[in-house]
C-alpha positions as CSV (number, residue, x, y, z in Angstrom):
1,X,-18.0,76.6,11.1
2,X,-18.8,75.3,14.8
3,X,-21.4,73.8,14.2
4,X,-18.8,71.5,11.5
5,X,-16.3,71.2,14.2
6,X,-18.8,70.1,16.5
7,X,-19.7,67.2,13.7
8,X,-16.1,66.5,13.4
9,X,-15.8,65.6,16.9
10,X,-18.8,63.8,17.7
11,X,-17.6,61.4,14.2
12,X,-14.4,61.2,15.7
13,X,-15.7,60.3,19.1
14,X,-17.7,58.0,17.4
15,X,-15.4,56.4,15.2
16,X,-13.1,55.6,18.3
17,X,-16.0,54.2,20.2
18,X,-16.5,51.5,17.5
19,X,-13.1,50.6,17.0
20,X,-12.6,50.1,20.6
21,X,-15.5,47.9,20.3
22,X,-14.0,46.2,17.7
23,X,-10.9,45.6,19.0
24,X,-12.1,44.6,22.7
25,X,-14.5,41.5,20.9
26,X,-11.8,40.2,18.6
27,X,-9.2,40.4,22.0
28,X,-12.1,38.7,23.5
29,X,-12.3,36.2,20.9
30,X,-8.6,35.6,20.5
31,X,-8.4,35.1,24.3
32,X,-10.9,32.4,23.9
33,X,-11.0,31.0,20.8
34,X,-9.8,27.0,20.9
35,X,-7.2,25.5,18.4
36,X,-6.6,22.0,18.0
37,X,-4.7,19.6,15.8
38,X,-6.7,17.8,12.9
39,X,-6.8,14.1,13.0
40,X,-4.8,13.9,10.1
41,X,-1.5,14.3,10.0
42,X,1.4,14.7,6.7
43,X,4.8,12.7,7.0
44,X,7.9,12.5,4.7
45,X,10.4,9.9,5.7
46,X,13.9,8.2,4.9
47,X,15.8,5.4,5.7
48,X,16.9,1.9,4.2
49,X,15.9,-0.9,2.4
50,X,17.3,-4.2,1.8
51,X,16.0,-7.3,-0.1
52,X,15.6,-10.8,1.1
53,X,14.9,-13.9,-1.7
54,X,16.7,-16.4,-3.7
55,X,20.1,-15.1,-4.0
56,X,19.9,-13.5,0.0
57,X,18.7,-16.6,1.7
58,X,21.0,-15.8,4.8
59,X,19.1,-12.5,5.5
60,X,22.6,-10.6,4.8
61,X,22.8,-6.7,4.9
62,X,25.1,-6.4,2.2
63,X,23.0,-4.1,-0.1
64,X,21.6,-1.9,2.0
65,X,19.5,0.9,-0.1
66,X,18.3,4.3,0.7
67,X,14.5,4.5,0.3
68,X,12.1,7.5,0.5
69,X,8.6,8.0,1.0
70,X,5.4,10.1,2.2
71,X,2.5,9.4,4.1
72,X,-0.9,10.4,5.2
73,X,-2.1,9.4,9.0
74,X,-5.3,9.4,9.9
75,X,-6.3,8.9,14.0
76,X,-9.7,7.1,14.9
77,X,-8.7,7.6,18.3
78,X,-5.6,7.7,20.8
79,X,-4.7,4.3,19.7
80,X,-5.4,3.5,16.8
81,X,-5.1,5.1,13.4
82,X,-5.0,4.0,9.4
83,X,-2.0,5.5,7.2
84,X,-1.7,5.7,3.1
85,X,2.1,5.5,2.3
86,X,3.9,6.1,-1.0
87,X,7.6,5.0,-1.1
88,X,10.5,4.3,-3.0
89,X,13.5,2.7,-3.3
90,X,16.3,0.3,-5.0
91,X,17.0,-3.4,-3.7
92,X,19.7,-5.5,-5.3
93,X,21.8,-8.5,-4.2
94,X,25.3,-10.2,-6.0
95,X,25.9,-13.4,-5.4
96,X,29.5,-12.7,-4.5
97,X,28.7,-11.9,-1.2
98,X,27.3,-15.4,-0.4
99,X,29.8,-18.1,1.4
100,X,28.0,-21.6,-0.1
101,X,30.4,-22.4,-2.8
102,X,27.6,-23.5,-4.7
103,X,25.7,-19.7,-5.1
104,X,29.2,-18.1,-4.9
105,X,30.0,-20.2,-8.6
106,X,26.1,-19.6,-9.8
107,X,27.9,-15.9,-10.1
108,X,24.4,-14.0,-10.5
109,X,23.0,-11.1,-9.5
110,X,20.2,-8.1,-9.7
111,X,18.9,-4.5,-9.1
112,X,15.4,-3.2,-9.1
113,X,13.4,-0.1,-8.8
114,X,10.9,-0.6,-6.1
115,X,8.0,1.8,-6.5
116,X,5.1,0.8,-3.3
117,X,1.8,1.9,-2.1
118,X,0.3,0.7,0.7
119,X,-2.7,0.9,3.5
120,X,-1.3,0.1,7.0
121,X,-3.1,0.2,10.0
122,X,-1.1,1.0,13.3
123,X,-1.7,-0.1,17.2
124,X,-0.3,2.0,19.8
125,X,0.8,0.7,23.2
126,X,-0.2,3.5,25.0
127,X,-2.2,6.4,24.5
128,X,-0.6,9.2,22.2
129,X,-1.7,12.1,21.6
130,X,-0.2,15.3,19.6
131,X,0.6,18.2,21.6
132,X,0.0,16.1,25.3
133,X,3.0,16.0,27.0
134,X,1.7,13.2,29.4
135,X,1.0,10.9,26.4
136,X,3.5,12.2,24.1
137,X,6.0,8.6,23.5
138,X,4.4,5.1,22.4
139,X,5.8,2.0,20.8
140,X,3.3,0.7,18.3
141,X,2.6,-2.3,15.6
142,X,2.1,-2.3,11.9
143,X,0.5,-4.3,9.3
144,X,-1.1,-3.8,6.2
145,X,-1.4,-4.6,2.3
146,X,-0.2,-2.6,-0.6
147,X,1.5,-3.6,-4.0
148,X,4.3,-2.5,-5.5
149,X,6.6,-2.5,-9.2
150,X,9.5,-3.9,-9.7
151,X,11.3,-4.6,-12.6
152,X,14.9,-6.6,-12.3
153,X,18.2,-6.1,-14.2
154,X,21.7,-6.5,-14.3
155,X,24.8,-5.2,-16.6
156,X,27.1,-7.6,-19.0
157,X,29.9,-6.1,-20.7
158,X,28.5,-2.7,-19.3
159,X,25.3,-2.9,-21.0
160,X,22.3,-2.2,-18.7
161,X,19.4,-5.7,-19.5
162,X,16.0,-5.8,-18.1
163,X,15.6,-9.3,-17.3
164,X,11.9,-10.2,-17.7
165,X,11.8,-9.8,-21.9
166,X,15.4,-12.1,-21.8
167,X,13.2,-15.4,-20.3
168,X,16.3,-16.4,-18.5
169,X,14.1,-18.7,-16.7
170,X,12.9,-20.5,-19.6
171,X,9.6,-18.9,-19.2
172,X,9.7,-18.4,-23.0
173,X,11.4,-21.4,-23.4
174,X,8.6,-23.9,-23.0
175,X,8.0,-23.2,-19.0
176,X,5.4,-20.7,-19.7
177,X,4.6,-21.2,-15.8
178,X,7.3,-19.1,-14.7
179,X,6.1,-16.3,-16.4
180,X,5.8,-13.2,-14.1
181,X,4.7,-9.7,-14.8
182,X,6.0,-6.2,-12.6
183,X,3.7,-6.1,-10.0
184,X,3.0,-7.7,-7.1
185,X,0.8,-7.3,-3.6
186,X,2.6,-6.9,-0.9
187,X,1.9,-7.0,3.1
188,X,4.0,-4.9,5.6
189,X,4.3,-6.2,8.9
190,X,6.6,-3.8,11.7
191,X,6.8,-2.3,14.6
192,X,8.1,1.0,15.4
193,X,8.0,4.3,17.9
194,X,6.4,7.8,18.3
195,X,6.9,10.7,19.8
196,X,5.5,13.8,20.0
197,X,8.1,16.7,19.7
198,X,6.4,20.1,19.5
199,X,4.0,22.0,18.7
200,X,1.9,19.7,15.7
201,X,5.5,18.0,15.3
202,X,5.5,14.1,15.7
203,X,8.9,11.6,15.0
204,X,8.8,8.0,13.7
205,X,10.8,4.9,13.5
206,X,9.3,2.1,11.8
207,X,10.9,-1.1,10.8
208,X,8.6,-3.0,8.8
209,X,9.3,-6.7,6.5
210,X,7.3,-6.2,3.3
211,X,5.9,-9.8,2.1
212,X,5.2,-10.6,-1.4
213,X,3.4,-12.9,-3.5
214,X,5.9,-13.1,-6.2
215,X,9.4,-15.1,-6.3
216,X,10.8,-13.2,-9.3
217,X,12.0,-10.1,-7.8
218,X,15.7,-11.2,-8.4
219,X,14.5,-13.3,-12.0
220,X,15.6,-16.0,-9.6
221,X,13.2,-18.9,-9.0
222,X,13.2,-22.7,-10.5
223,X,15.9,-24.5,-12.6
224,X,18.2,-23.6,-15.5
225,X,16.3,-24.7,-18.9
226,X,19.9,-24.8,-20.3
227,X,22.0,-22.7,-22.3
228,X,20.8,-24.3,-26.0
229,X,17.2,-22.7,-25.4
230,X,18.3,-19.5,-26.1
231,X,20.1,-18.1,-29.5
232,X,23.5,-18.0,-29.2
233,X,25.5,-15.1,-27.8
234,X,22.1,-13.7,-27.2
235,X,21.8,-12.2,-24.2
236,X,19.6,-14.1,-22.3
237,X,22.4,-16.6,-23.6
238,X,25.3,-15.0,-21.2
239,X,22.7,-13.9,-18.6
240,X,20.5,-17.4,-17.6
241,X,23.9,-18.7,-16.2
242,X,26.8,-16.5,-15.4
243,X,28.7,-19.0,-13.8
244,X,31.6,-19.3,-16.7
245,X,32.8,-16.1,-15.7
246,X,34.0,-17.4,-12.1
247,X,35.1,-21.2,-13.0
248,X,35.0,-20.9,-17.0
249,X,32.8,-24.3,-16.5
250,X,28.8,-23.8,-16.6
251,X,26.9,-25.4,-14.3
252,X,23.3,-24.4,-15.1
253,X,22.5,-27.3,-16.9
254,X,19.1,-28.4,-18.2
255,X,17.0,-29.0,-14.5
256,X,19.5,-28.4,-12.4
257,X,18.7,-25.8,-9.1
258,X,19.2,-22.2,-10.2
259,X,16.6,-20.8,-7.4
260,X,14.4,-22.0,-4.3
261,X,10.5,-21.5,-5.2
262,X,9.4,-22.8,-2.1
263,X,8.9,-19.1,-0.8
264,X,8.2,-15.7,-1.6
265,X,10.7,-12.5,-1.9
266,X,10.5,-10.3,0.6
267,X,12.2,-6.7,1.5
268,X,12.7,-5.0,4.7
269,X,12.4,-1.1,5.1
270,X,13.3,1.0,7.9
271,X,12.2,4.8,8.2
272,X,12.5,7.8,10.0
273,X,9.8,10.2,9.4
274,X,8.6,14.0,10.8
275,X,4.9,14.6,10.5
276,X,2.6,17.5,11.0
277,X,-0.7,18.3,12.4
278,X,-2.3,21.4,10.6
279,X,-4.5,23.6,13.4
280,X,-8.3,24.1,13.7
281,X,-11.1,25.5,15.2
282,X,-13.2,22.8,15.1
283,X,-12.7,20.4,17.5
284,X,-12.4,16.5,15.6
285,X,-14.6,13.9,16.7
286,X,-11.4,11.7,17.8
287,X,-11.2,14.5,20.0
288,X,-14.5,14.7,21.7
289,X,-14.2,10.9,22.7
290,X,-11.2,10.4,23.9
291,X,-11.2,13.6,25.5
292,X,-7.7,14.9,24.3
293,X,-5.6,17.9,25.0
294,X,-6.5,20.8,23.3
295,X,-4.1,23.6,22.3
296,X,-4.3,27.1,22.8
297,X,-2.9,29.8,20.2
């Protein structure tokens, strides 16, 4: 019986030796380990978008539209990094909002999902660096390409019309020039702020002008082909020229201006995102060259 108290004992004494062990190395290891914050960070933002074309030729803010989005940032170093962006929103314009007499009679107007993806590459001012309180605030530029869908309406006699299929610029209509499909590239250009707020936390503002390489996000572009192309009391009869319902005289005649082709649409989107660093142990290359901070658990 002693001898299996004895055994008890020394198994005790040795099971506490080894967990003290244990738990002295892993304090040890804690107490040294390194954290730091990946080169790639997540984002979600929100903000506004407005559209800029044929019938918003005065750059008017009349239409402003919330738009959403996420991103993925990815650092090369302290001042320079690449982004992949998903985003979405709704431009529209009326021509009712316009002062010329002659686009307040033309009476048209338009609404469009906008669903974009685009590659932007950013330039920081100064050095910025997650987590470094002495390089935590930088304005930056923005540029890139992406593309983006769009597809334009409007409503007549509260009956929602996509616009394309209708030809209401005469693109079925003999003018098979004007024809246009939903997508189109596009090319952001901005500027904007960061700032670092805590912990893997960063803020941005970012106002960037999206140019595009299509003139038909409003169905707006050349000349009315004339109401007797289309059938009558078709749609795309009532829709290619709307100005009746504000003078009960048309004026889209046969060749006469409906849009201005000599430029592109365009649409302007202003966000404000929160994005996130996840930790690691391994210290990124970004890191190691530009020698930044590193953060302790």
């Amino acid at each position: 019986m002693q001898l299996v108290f004895n055994l008890m004992i020394d198994n005790k004494n040795r099971l506490s030796t080894v967990l003290f062990l244990l738990l002295f190395m892993l304090s040890f290891s804690a107490g040294n380990a390194q954290s730091y914050y990946t080169s790639t960070e997540f984002g979600v933002g929100l903000g506004g978008a407005q559209y800029f074309g044929d019938l918003n030729d005065n750059y008017g803010f009349h239409t402003v539209a919330p738009a959403g989005g996420i991103y993925a940032r990815k650092h090369f170093n302290s001042y320079i990094s690449v982004k992949a962006v998903a985003n979405y929103t709704q431009v529209s314009y009326d021509d009712k909002y316009n002062k010329p007499l002659y686009q307040h009679l033309r009476n048209l107007n338009f609404t469009t999902d906008i669903y974009e993806f685009a590659l932007q590459a950013e330039f920081n001012f100064f050095s910025f660096v997650t987590g470094d309180k002495y390089h935590r605030f930088t304005p930056f530029l923005t540029g890139g390409v992406g593309a983006f869908y769009y597809d334009p309406y409007t409503t007549l006699n509260g009956t929602k019309y996509s616009l394309q299929p209708l030809g209401t610029e005469g693109q079925y209509a003999g003018h098979a020039d004007r024809k246009y499909t939903h997508y189109s590239p596009c090319f952001p250009i901005g500027a904007g702020i960061k700032l670092w707020i805590k912990g893997g936390l960063n803020l941005t503002v970012e106002v960037a002008d999206r140019l595009t390489l299509t003139d038909y996000m409003d169905d707006v572009s050349t000349t009315y082909i004339g109401s007797n192309n289309f059938k009558s009391k078709s749609p795309g009869f009532y829709l290619q020229d709307r100005s009746i319902e504000v003078d009960k005289k048309a004026i889209g005649v046969n060749g006469k201006q409906r849009g201005n082709s000599s430029s592109y649409d365009q649409y302007l989107m202003a966000m404000v995102s929160i994005s996130w660093h996840f930790l690691t142990y391994r210290c990124p290359e970004f890191m190691k060259n530009d020698e930044l901070i590193k953060v302790t658990r």
